[in-house]
N, C-alpha and C positions, 0 to 999 in steps of 0.2 A: 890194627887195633880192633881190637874185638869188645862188644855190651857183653851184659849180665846174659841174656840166650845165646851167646856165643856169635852174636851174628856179627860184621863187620860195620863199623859204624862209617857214614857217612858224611862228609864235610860238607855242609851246606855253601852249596856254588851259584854266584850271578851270571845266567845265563843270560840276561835282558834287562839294560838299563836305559833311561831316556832322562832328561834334564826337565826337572818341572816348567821352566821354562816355552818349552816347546809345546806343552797341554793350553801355554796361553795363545801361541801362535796358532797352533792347529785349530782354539777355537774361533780366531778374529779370520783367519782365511776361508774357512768352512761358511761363517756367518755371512762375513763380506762378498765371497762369492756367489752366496745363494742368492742375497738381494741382485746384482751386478751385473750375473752372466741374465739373468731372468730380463736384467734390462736391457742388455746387449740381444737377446735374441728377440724380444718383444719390438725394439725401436728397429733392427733390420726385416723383422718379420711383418707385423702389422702395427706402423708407427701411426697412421693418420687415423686405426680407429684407438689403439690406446688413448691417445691424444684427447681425443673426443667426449667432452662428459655432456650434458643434460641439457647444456645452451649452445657450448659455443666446440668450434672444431678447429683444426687448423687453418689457415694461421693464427687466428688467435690465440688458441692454444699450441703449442709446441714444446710442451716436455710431462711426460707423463706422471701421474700420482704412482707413490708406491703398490696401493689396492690395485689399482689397475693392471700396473707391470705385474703384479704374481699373481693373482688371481682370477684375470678376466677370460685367459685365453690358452690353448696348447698351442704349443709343445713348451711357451717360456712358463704357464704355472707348474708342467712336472718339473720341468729343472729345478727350479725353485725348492719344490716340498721336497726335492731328492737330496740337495743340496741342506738342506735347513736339518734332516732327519741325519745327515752325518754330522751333522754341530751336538746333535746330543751327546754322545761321546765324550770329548772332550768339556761338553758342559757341563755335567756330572762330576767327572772329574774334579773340574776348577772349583767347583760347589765342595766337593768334599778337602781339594787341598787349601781353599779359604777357611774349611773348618778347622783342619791339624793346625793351620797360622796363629789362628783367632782365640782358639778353645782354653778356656782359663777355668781353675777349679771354684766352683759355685757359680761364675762369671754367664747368665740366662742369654746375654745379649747376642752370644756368636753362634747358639741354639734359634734364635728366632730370625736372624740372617739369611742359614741354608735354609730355615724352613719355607721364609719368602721365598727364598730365593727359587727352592723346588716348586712350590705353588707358579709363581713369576714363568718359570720354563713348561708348565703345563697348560698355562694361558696361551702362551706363545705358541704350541701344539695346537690351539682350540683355533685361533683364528688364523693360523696357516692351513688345517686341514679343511675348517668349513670355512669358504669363501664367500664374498659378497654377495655371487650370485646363487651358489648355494644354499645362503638362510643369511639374509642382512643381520635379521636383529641378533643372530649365535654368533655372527662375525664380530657385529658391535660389541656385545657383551663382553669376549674374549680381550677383544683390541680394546676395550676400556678398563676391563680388570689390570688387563696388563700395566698399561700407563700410571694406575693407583696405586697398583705394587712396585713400581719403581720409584714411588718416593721413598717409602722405608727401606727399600736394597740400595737407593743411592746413600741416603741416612747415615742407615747402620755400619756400611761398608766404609764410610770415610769416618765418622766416628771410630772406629777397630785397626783404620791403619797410624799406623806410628809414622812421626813426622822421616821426611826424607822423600824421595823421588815418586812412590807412586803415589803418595800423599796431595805432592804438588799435580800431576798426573791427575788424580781423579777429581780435586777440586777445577781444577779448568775446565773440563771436559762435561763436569756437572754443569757448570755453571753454564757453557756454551748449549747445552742441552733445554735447562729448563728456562731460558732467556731466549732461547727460540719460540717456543710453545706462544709467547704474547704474541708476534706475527703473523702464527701461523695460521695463529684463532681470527686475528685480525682480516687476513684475506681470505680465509675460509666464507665470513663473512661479505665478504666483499664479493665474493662467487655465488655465495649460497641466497644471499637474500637481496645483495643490489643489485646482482647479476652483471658485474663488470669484466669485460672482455679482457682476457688474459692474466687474470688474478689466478685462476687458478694455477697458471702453470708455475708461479710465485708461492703458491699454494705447495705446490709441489716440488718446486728446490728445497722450500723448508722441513719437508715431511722429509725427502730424501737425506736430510742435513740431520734430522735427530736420529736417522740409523746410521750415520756413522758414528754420532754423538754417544749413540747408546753404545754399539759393539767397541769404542776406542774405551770408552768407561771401565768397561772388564778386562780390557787389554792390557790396562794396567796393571793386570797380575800377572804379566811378565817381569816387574821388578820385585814382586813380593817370594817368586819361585824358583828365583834364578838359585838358591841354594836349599832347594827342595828337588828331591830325586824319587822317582818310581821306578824299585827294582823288580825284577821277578828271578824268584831263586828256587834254584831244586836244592828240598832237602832230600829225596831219596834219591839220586843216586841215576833218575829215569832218561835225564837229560846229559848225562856226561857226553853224549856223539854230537848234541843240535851242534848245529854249522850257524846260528843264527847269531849273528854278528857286526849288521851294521850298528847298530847302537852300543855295542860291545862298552865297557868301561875304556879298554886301550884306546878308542876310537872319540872320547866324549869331547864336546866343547872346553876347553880351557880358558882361562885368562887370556891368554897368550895368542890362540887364535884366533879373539877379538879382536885383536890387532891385524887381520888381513881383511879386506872390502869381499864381498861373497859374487859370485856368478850373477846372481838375483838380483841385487841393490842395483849393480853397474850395469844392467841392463836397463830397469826401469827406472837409474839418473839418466841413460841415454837418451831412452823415451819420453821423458819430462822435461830433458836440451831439447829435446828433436821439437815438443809443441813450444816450449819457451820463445825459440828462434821463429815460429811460426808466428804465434801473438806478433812477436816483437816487429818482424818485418811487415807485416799488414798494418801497422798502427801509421804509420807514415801516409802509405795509401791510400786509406779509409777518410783519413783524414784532407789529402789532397782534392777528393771529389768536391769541396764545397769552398774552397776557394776558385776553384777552375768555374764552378757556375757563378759567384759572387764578384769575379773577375778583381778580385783584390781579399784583403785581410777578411776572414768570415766570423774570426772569433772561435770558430773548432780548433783554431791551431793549439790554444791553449792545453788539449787534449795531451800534447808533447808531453807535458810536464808529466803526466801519469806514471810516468816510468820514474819518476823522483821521489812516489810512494817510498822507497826505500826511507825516506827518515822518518817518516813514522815508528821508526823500529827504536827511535829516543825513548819510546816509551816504555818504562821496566814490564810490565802486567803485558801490553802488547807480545812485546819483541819473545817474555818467556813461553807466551801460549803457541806462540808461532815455531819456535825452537823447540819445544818439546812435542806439537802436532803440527810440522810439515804439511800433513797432507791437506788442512785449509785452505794454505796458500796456495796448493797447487791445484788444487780444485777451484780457488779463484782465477786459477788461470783460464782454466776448463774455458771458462766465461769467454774468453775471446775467439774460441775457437765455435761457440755456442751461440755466437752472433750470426752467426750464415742464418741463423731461424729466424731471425728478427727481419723485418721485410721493411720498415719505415728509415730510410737511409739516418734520421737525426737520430732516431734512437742507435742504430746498431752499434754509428759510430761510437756513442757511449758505452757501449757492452763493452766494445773491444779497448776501449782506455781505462775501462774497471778488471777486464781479465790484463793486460798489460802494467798496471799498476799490482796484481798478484803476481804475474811473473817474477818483475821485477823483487819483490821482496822474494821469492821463492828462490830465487838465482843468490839471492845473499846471504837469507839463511842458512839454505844449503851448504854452500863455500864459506860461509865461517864457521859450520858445525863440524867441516870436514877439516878445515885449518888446526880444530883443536881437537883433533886425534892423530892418533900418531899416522903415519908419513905416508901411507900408501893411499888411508882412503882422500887423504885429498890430493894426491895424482890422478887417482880415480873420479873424483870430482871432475879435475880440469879434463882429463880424459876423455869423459862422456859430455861435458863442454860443449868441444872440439867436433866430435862425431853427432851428436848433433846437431850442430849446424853443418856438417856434410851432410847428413839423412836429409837435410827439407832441402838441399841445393839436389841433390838426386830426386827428390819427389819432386820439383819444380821442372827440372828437366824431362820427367817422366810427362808432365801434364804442359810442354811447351810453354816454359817458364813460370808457368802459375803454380802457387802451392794449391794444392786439393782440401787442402782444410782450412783455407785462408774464409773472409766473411763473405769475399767479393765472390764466393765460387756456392753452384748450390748445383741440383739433380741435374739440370736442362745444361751446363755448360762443364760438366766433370765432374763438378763438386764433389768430396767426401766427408759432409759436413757430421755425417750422423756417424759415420765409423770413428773422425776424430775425436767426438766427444766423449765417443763409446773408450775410447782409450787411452782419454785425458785421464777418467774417469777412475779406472782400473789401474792406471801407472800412479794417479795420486792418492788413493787407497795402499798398494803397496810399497811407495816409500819408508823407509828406514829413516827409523824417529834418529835424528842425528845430534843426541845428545853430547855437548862438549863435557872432554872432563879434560880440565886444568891440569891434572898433574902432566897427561902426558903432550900436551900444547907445545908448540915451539913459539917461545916469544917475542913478541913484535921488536925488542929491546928498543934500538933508540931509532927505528922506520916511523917515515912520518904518514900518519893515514893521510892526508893530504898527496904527497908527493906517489900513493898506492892507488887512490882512487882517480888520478889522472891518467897513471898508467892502465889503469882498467876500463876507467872511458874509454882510451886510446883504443886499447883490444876488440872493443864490443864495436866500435866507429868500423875500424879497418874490418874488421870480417862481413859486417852488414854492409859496406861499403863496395867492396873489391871483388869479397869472396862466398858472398851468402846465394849467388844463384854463377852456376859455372861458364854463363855465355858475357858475364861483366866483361872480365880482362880481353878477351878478342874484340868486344866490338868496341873499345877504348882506344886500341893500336887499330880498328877497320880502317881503311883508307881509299877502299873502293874496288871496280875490279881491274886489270886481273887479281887474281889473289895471290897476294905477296905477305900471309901471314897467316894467324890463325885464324880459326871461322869456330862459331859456337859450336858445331860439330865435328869431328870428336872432343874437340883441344876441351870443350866442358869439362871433361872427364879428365882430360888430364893436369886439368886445374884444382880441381880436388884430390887427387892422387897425390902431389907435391902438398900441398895442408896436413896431409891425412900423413903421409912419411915424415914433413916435420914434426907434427906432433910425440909421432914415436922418437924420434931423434930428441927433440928437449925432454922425454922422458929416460930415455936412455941416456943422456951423453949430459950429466945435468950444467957442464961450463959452460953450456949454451950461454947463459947472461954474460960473457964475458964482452970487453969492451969492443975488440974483433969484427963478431959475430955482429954485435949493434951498428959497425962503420957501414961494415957492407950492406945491411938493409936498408940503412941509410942513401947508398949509394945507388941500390938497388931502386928504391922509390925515384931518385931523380930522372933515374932513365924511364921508367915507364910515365912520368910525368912530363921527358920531355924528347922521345923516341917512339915511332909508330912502328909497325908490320914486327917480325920475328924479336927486335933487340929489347923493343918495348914490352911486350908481352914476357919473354925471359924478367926484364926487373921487377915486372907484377909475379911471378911464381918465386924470385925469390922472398922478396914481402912477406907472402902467400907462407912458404917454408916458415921464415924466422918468426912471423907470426904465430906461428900454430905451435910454435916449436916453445915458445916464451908463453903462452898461456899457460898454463897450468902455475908455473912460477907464481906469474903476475895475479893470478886469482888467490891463490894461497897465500900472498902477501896482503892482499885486501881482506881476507879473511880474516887474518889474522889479530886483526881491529876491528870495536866497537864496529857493529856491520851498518848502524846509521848515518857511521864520518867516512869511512871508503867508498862505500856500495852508493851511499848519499852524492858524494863528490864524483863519484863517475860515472853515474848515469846524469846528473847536471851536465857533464862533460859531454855527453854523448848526446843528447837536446842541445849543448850548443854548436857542436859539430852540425849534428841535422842543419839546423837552422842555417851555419854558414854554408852547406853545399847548396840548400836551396836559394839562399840569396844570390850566389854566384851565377845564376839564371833568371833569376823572379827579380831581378833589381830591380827593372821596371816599375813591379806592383808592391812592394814595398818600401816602410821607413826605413832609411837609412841603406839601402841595396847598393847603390852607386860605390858603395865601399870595399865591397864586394866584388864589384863586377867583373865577372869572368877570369876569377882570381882563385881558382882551383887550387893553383900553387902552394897559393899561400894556406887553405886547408889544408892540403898534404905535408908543409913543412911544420904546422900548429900537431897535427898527430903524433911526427915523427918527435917531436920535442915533449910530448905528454908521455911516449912510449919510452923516450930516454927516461923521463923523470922516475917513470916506473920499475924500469930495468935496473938504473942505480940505484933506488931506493930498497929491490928485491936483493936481501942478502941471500946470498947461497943458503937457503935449506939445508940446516944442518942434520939430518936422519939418523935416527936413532938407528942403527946396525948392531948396538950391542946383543941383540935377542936373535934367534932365530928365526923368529915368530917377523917379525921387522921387513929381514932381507928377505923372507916367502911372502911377506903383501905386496913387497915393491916388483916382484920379479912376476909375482900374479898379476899385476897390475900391466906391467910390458905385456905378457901372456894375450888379457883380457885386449886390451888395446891393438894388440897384432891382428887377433880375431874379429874385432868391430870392423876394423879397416878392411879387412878381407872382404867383409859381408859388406860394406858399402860399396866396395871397387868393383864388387862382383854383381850388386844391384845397379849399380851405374852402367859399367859394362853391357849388360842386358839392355836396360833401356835406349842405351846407344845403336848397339847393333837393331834393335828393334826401329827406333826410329830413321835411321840411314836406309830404311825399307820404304822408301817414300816412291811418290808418282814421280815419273819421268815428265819434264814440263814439255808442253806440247800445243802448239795454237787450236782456236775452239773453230775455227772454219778455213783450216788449209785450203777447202775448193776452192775458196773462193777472193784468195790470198788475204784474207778481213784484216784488220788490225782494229778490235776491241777496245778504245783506252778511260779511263775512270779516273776521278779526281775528288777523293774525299779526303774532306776533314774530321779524324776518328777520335778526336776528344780524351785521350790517353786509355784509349780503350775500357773505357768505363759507359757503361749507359745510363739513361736519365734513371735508373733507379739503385745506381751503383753495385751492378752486377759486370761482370768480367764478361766483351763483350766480343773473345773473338769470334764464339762460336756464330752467331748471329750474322759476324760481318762475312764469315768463309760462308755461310749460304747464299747471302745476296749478292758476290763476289760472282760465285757459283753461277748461281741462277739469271745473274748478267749479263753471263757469258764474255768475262771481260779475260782481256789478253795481256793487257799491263796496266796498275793501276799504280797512282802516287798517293803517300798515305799522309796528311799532314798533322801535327800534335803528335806526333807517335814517337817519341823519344819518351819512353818511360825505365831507362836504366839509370836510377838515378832511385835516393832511400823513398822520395814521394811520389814513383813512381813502381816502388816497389819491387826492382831491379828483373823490370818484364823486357819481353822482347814480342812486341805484337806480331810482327811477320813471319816468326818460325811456324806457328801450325796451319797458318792459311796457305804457305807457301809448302810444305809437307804433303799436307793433306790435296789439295789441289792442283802440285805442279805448277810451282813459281820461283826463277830465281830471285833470289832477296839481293839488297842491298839496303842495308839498314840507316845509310846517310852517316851524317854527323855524329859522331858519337856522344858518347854523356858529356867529354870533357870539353866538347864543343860549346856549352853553355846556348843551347838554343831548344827549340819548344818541338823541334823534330819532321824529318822531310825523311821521307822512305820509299821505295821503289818495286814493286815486283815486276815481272815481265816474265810471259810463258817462252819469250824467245830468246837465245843464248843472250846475255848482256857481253857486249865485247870491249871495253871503257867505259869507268864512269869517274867522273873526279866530284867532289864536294869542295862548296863556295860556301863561305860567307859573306854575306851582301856588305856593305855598307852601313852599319849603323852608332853614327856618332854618341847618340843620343839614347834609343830608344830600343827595345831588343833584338836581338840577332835575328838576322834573315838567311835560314838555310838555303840550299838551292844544290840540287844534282843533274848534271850534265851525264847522259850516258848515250851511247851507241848501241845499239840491238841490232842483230842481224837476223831481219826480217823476211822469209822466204827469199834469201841470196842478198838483199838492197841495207845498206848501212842504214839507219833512220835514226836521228836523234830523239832524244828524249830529256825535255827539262823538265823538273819537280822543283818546286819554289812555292816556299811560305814569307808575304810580304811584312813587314814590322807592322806594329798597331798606328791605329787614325791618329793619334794624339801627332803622333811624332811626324810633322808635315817633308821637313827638311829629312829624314832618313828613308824617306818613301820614295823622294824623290830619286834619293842618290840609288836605292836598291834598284829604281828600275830601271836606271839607266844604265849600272850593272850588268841586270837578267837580257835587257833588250841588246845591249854588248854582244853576252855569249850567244843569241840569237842573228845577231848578225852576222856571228863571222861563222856560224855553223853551216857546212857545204852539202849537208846532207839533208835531205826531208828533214822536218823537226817540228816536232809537235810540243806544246805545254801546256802542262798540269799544273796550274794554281792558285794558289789564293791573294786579290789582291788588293781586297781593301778600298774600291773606287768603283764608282757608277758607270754603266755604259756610255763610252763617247764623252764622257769628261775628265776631268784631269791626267794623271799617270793613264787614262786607256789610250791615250791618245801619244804616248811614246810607246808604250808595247804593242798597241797595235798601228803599224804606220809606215815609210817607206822606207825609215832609218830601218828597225827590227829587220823588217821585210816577212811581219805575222800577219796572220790575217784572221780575227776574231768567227768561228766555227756556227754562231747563229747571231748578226749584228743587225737584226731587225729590231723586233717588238720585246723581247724580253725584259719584261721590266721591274724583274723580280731578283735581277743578279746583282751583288754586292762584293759577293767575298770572292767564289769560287767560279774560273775560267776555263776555256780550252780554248788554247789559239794554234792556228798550223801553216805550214808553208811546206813547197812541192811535194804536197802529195795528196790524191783526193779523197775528199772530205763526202761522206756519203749519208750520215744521218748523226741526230745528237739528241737527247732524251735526259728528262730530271728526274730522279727516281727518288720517292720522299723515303729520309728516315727510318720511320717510324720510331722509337723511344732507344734508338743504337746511341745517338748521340745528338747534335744540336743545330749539326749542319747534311744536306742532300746530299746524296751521290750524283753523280753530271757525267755523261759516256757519251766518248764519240766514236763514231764508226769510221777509217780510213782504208783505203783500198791502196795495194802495193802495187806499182807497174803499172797501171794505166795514168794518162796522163792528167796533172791536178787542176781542177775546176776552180774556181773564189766566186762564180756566180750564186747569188743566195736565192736563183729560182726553186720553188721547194714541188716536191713531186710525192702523187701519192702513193701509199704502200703498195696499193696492186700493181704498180709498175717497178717494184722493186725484188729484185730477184729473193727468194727465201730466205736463201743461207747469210745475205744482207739486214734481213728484217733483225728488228729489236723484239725479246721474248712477249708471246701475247702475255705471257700471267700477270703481265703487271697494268694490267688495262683495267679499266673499272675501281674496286676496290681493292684490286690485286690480292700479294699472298702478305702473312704475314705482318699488316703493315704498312708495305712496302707498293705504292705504285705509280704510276706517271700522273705529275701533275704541274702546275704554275699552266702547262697550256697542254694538260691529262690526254697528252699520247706522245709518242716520237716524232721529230719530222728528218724527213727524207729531201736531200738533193740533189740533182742533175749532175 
């Protein structure tokens, strides 16, 4: 076809097209990133002088103002301004396709919009480029024009949109915007002129809080663009070879592949499980520090309830703002992982029941916004769930059971409070606004949300329970040595492996709910509730399996209802689970515990009955397959899940082999054949200011020079204990066989053992207690430079109980009698010297002989008593703020023959390698040093 000059004419071709859509994401990413990474690299790079304004520093301050993050310091203000300078871009952009939207003939108002609107973005240039420290008052000037011009662009912009989704979109978002502003003036205030400590950093959530407000405000012109396109076309002809093609038209977003969950979303749902399950399992924890000091009910426990925030979501204005901006919620969650900053124990614990009470509605949101789309994103949902709570069971394992972003964790003991938050932060920014739409919903027809949110309880109980830290199920079935089962290393690993394969299995194989499948889980829990070593452990990985495998179901069935009657009823459900596993131990110290007691069972058969309710009530998901678009979300979605899995097996893996890289255990004075032994009470390894406290305990361990130490309180697998295991890294890191005693289902307060010398038997007792709580106690055998030597660890019941104290000691003095081997013991017993109960453990019956039975007249709790073998020095080594009771160490010698004279000799007449470490003389280290009669003594 040839024009009038002959020449060939040209069919104008689209070489380059992009969805309007994507001008609004590239600018809310560009924005959000600038302010983000400036703060990520600021709080890793220099947090304590950010932190720092005109009064006060850390700790009282601990989270930086905006100004500060971008503009105080390099390398985070070039990020920043590098980051902010590619927002122009697409802010021009969005400025000129808000005008094609808007633009009506004679119509002045959508002309005076862009013009703010371009003024507004050149303000914004003015006080990003000159900074505070550059010229205050150019800074002020800018950052106040701007704030003034943002009432007429909030104004005008919501006046010009037409009712429907971005409508509702920019009316929240405003409104959450300029209802901060009275706050924030308010603690500005309270920094600036009352000068109160820590207002600022309140100062500073709120400042951080209107730039999401502000950049989510514009974000909403992802609903207004989504049917607005920017092409670029050749009309000559110049372009017919470009190869440029990923936005090609063949290639564009469709309806249709809205319908599949993206790479992106299912990563950063993984990572908003992953803190989720973090908040969630430290809330128990945090919360147990204060009854363990008030030795009964404190009133924190009420804290539980926080996770029942969920029915707040009754409220219409609520539930919408939270459903249309996710990332709120999940930046309330931030909050619990942002308590590690808080140093005052009554406070933190409320941080972390204000981020756990966001979790919780974040976990419901979410799964009901993903229930009312079609099929895949909410497998996807339950998907990243599931791995989720594998990722903090692999980070708990990494850091020897403790999670690293928990509250209790800070620099001095692992902590990774500040990277957590850094990527609470980033992963609640980047959630996908998970808007339901009805039509393509599956509906709930005639499921009872009732009968959903028991079975959801049931889910969130058993995994925080069982399978939220990978060394639960082995030391469940532990029964002592030899070893006759699994041990938290490696079997951890292979306890989440079996979660993580069921998972894909109930995604793949969706009959999983079938009636079958439920018998045997069923069947499976009875054996691990009532079978020890390999058979027992096998019924927990089935569990483990059917559980992981019925999530997703059982979430998407709760979704699928008003998210305040399911999500509401099964965290109630899961507060009363807590409640009964801790009663079944604490009967003692609470109302109504006797009902309870030591009745595990009957919690594990209440679960297994909440999970039926919810399995029948889960009709088969009917999935839409008629699309293509359908069956590629749900096969993506298997895909996506294959891969999480890999990458968790494969960070597990790692940390495993890494930590089976331990010390070989080895005694601290073979010359001189010593036997080192230690007898503390570690307070569930919490210290007086509720910091996680192994680190502290493996140095004074250390520095002890002890050979075998008994741990008492040290049973923390259990949800108020936080599902730890104190002895893995002391005994890792310094070369100790563990024996972790009684297990959780033991129902006792915890008796544990190290020993640097083989243990060759050990059996676990419980004492006698009719009445009053259980009395642990471990018998073992050590083979000590060639000589069998026993070893008792024993925690006596409480003073109240006269009659159960009795019968425990006559018990422990039992096994001390018929034991033919040297025998030493470590423990707690509740009685003054040379009266009552000391006077059957130590006596001719036992055949013990109390290891300093002179003048000490400072001992209550904690003993050492020993028979044939001698006794060569004993020493009290204080505290210091680790917990509430001393360390006690006695020195014994192998093979020479044993002494009971209590003549005492002084250190110069004591060979070296005997002597007890000088550092703990005087004021010693740390804290820590000899006192009640401040040195050691030494005897004949």
């Amino acid at each position: 076809m040839k024009g009038k000059s002959g020449e060939t004419a040209v069919t104008p071709r689209t070489v380059f097209q992009v969805n309007g859509v994507w001008i609004a994401h590239a600018h809310s990413i560009c924005a959000g990133s600038a302010f983000f990474v400036a703060l990520l690299v600021g709080c890793y790079l220099h947090f304590h002088k950010i932190v720092q304004n005109e009064y006060f520093g850390y700790p009282q301050e601990w989270f930086p103002s905006v100004s500060a993050t971008i503009g105080d310091r390099y390398p985070e203000r070039s990020f920043y301004q590098l980051l902010i300078a590619l927002t122009a871009g697409p802010r021009f952009l969005l400025l000129l396709f808000t005008y094609i939207l808007t633009a009506r003939e004679g119509a002045k108002a959508p002309l005076w919009l862009v013009l703010v609107g371009v003024i507004r973005t050149f303000t914004c240039g003015g006080w990003t480029y000159v900074t505070s420290t550059d010229d205050h008052d150019w800074h002020d000037i800018f950052m106040i024009s701007y704030m003034v011009l943002t009432i007429p662009w909030t104004a005008l912009r919501i006046a010009l949109t037409p009712a429907g989704k971005a409508l509702q979109w920019r009316k929240w978002t405003a409104t959450a915007f300029f209802t901060t502003i009275a706050p924030l003036i308010y603690f500005f205030i309270q920094h600036k002129v009352k000068r109160v400590p820590g207002a600022y950093t309140i100062y500073a959530f709120l400042e951080w809080a209107l730039i999401v407000f502000d950049i989510a405000f514009d974000a909403g012109a992802m609903y207004d663009f989504e049917g607005l396109q920017l092409n670029v076309v050749d009309t000559t002809g110049k372009l017919r070879n470009s190869s440029v093609g990923f936005l090609k038209e063949s290639t564009q977003t469709t309806p249709e592949d809205k319908r599949i969950p993206s790479v992106a979303s299912f990563v950063v749902s993984t990572i908003n499980y992953f803190l989720y399950w973090s908040v969630l399992t430290s809330l128990g924890l945090v919360i147990w520090y204060f009854p363990l000091w008030y030795m009964g009910i404190s009133g924190y426990e009420a804290l539980l309830l926080s996770i029942v925030a969920t029915f707040l979501l009754v409220i219409p204005p609520f539930r919408r703002l939270l459903v249309a901006l996710p990332q709120i919620a999940w930046l309330g969650n931030a909050l619990g992982i942002a308590a590690g900053y808080v140093l005052a124990p009554s406070d933190r614990v409320l941080v972390v029941g204000a981020g756990a009470a966001f979790g919780a509605i974040s976990f419901a949101i979410q799964t009901y916004s993903a229930a009312h789309r079609p099929a895949g994103f909410s497998a996807a949902n339950g998907a990243a769930f599931v791995l989720g709570l594998l990722l903090s069971a692999v980070a708990k394992m990494y850091l020897w059971t403790n999670n690293p972003i928990w509250p209790i964790m800070n620099e001095n003991n692992g902590g990774f409070v500040r990277v957590g938050v850094t990527v609470a932060i980033f992963a609640a920014l980047f959630t996908n606004v998970g808007e339901p739409t009805p039509s393509t919903a599956v509906k709930a027809n005639r499921e009872s949300s009732i009968l959903s949110g028991l079975g959801l309880g049931a889910v969130v109980f058993i995994f925080q329970t069982y399978f939220s830290d990978g060394s639960t199920l082995p030391l469940w079935v532990w029964e002592g040595y030899p070893v006759r089962g699994p041990t938290p290393l490696p079997h951890g690993l292979v306890t989440i492996a079996v979660v993580a394969l069921g998972l894909y299995a109930g995604l793949a194989y969706r009959n999983i709910l079938s009636t079958k499948y439920l018998l045997f889980a069923h069947l499976a829990t009875a054996v691990l509730c009532l079978f020890k070593h390999w058979f027992g452990y096998a019924g927990g990985l089935v569990l483990g399996a059917y559980t992981g495998a019925v999530a997703p179901s059982l979430l998407e069935a709760a979704g699928r209802h008003t998210p305040w009657r399911s999500f509401g009823i099964g965290m109630l459900v899961v507060v009363l689970f807590m409640l009964a596993e801790t009663w079944t131990v604490a009967y003692a110290f609470v109302p109504g515990g006797p009902a309870l007691r030591e009745r595990t069972w009957a919690v594990m058969v209440a679960h297994q009955v909440c999970l039926t309710a919810g399995v029948i009530n889960a009709k088969r998901v009917r999935l839409d397959t008629a699309t293509r678009a359908a069956g590629r979300g749900l096969a993506k979605v298997l895909r996506l899940t294959m891969a999480g899995i890999t990458i968790v097996l494969a960070l597990g893996s790692l940390v495993t082999y890494q930590r089976l890289q331990h010390v070989v255990p080895a005694p601290v004075h073979p010359e001189e054949k010593l036997l080192t032994a230690g007898i503390w009470t570690i307070h569930f390894g919490l210290d007086n200011d509720m910091w996680a406290a192994e680190v502290r305990m493996r140095d004074l361990i250390r520095d002890a020079e002890l050979d075998v130490i008994g741990l008492l309180e040290s049973d923390t697998q259990r949800t108020i204990g936080g599902h730890r295991d104190i002895t893995q890294r002391i005994a890792e890191e310094l070369g100790f066989y563990a024996d972790y005693g009684p297990g959780p289902n033991k129902h006792t307060w915890g008796a544990a053992l190290l020993s640097r010398f083989p243990i060759l038997n050990s059996t676990h007792h419980l004492m006698p207690s009719p009445v009053g709580e259980l009395a642990p106690a471990i018998h073992a055998t050590l083979d000590v430079y060639g000589t069998p030597v026993d070893i008792v660890v024993f925690h006596s019941g409480q003073e109240e109980d006269v009659e159960d104290r009795r019968l425990q000691t006559l018990g422990v003095s039992t096994i001390m009698r018929n034991a033919v081997n040297p025998t030493i013991l470590l423990s707690y017993l509740v009685t003054k010297p040379h009266e009552g109960n000391y006077n059957t453990y130590v006596s001719e019956f036992s055949g013990m002989h109390d290891i300093d039975p002179s003048d000490d007249w400072d001992r209550w709790c904690e003993y050492i008593l020993y028979k044939g073998i001698k006794r060569t020095g004993y020493a009290r080594i204080s505290r210091s703020t680790i917990t509430d009771t001393e360390l006690q160490v006695g020195k014994f010698v192998v093979g020479e023959p044993p002494s009971y004279e209590n003549a005492r000799i002084e250190e110069s007449a004591v060979p070296v390698g005997r002597q007890f470490p000088q550092m703990f003389r005087g004021d010693g280290v740390r804290g820590h040093r000899y006192h009640v009669f401040d040195e050691p003594r030494y005897f004949a």
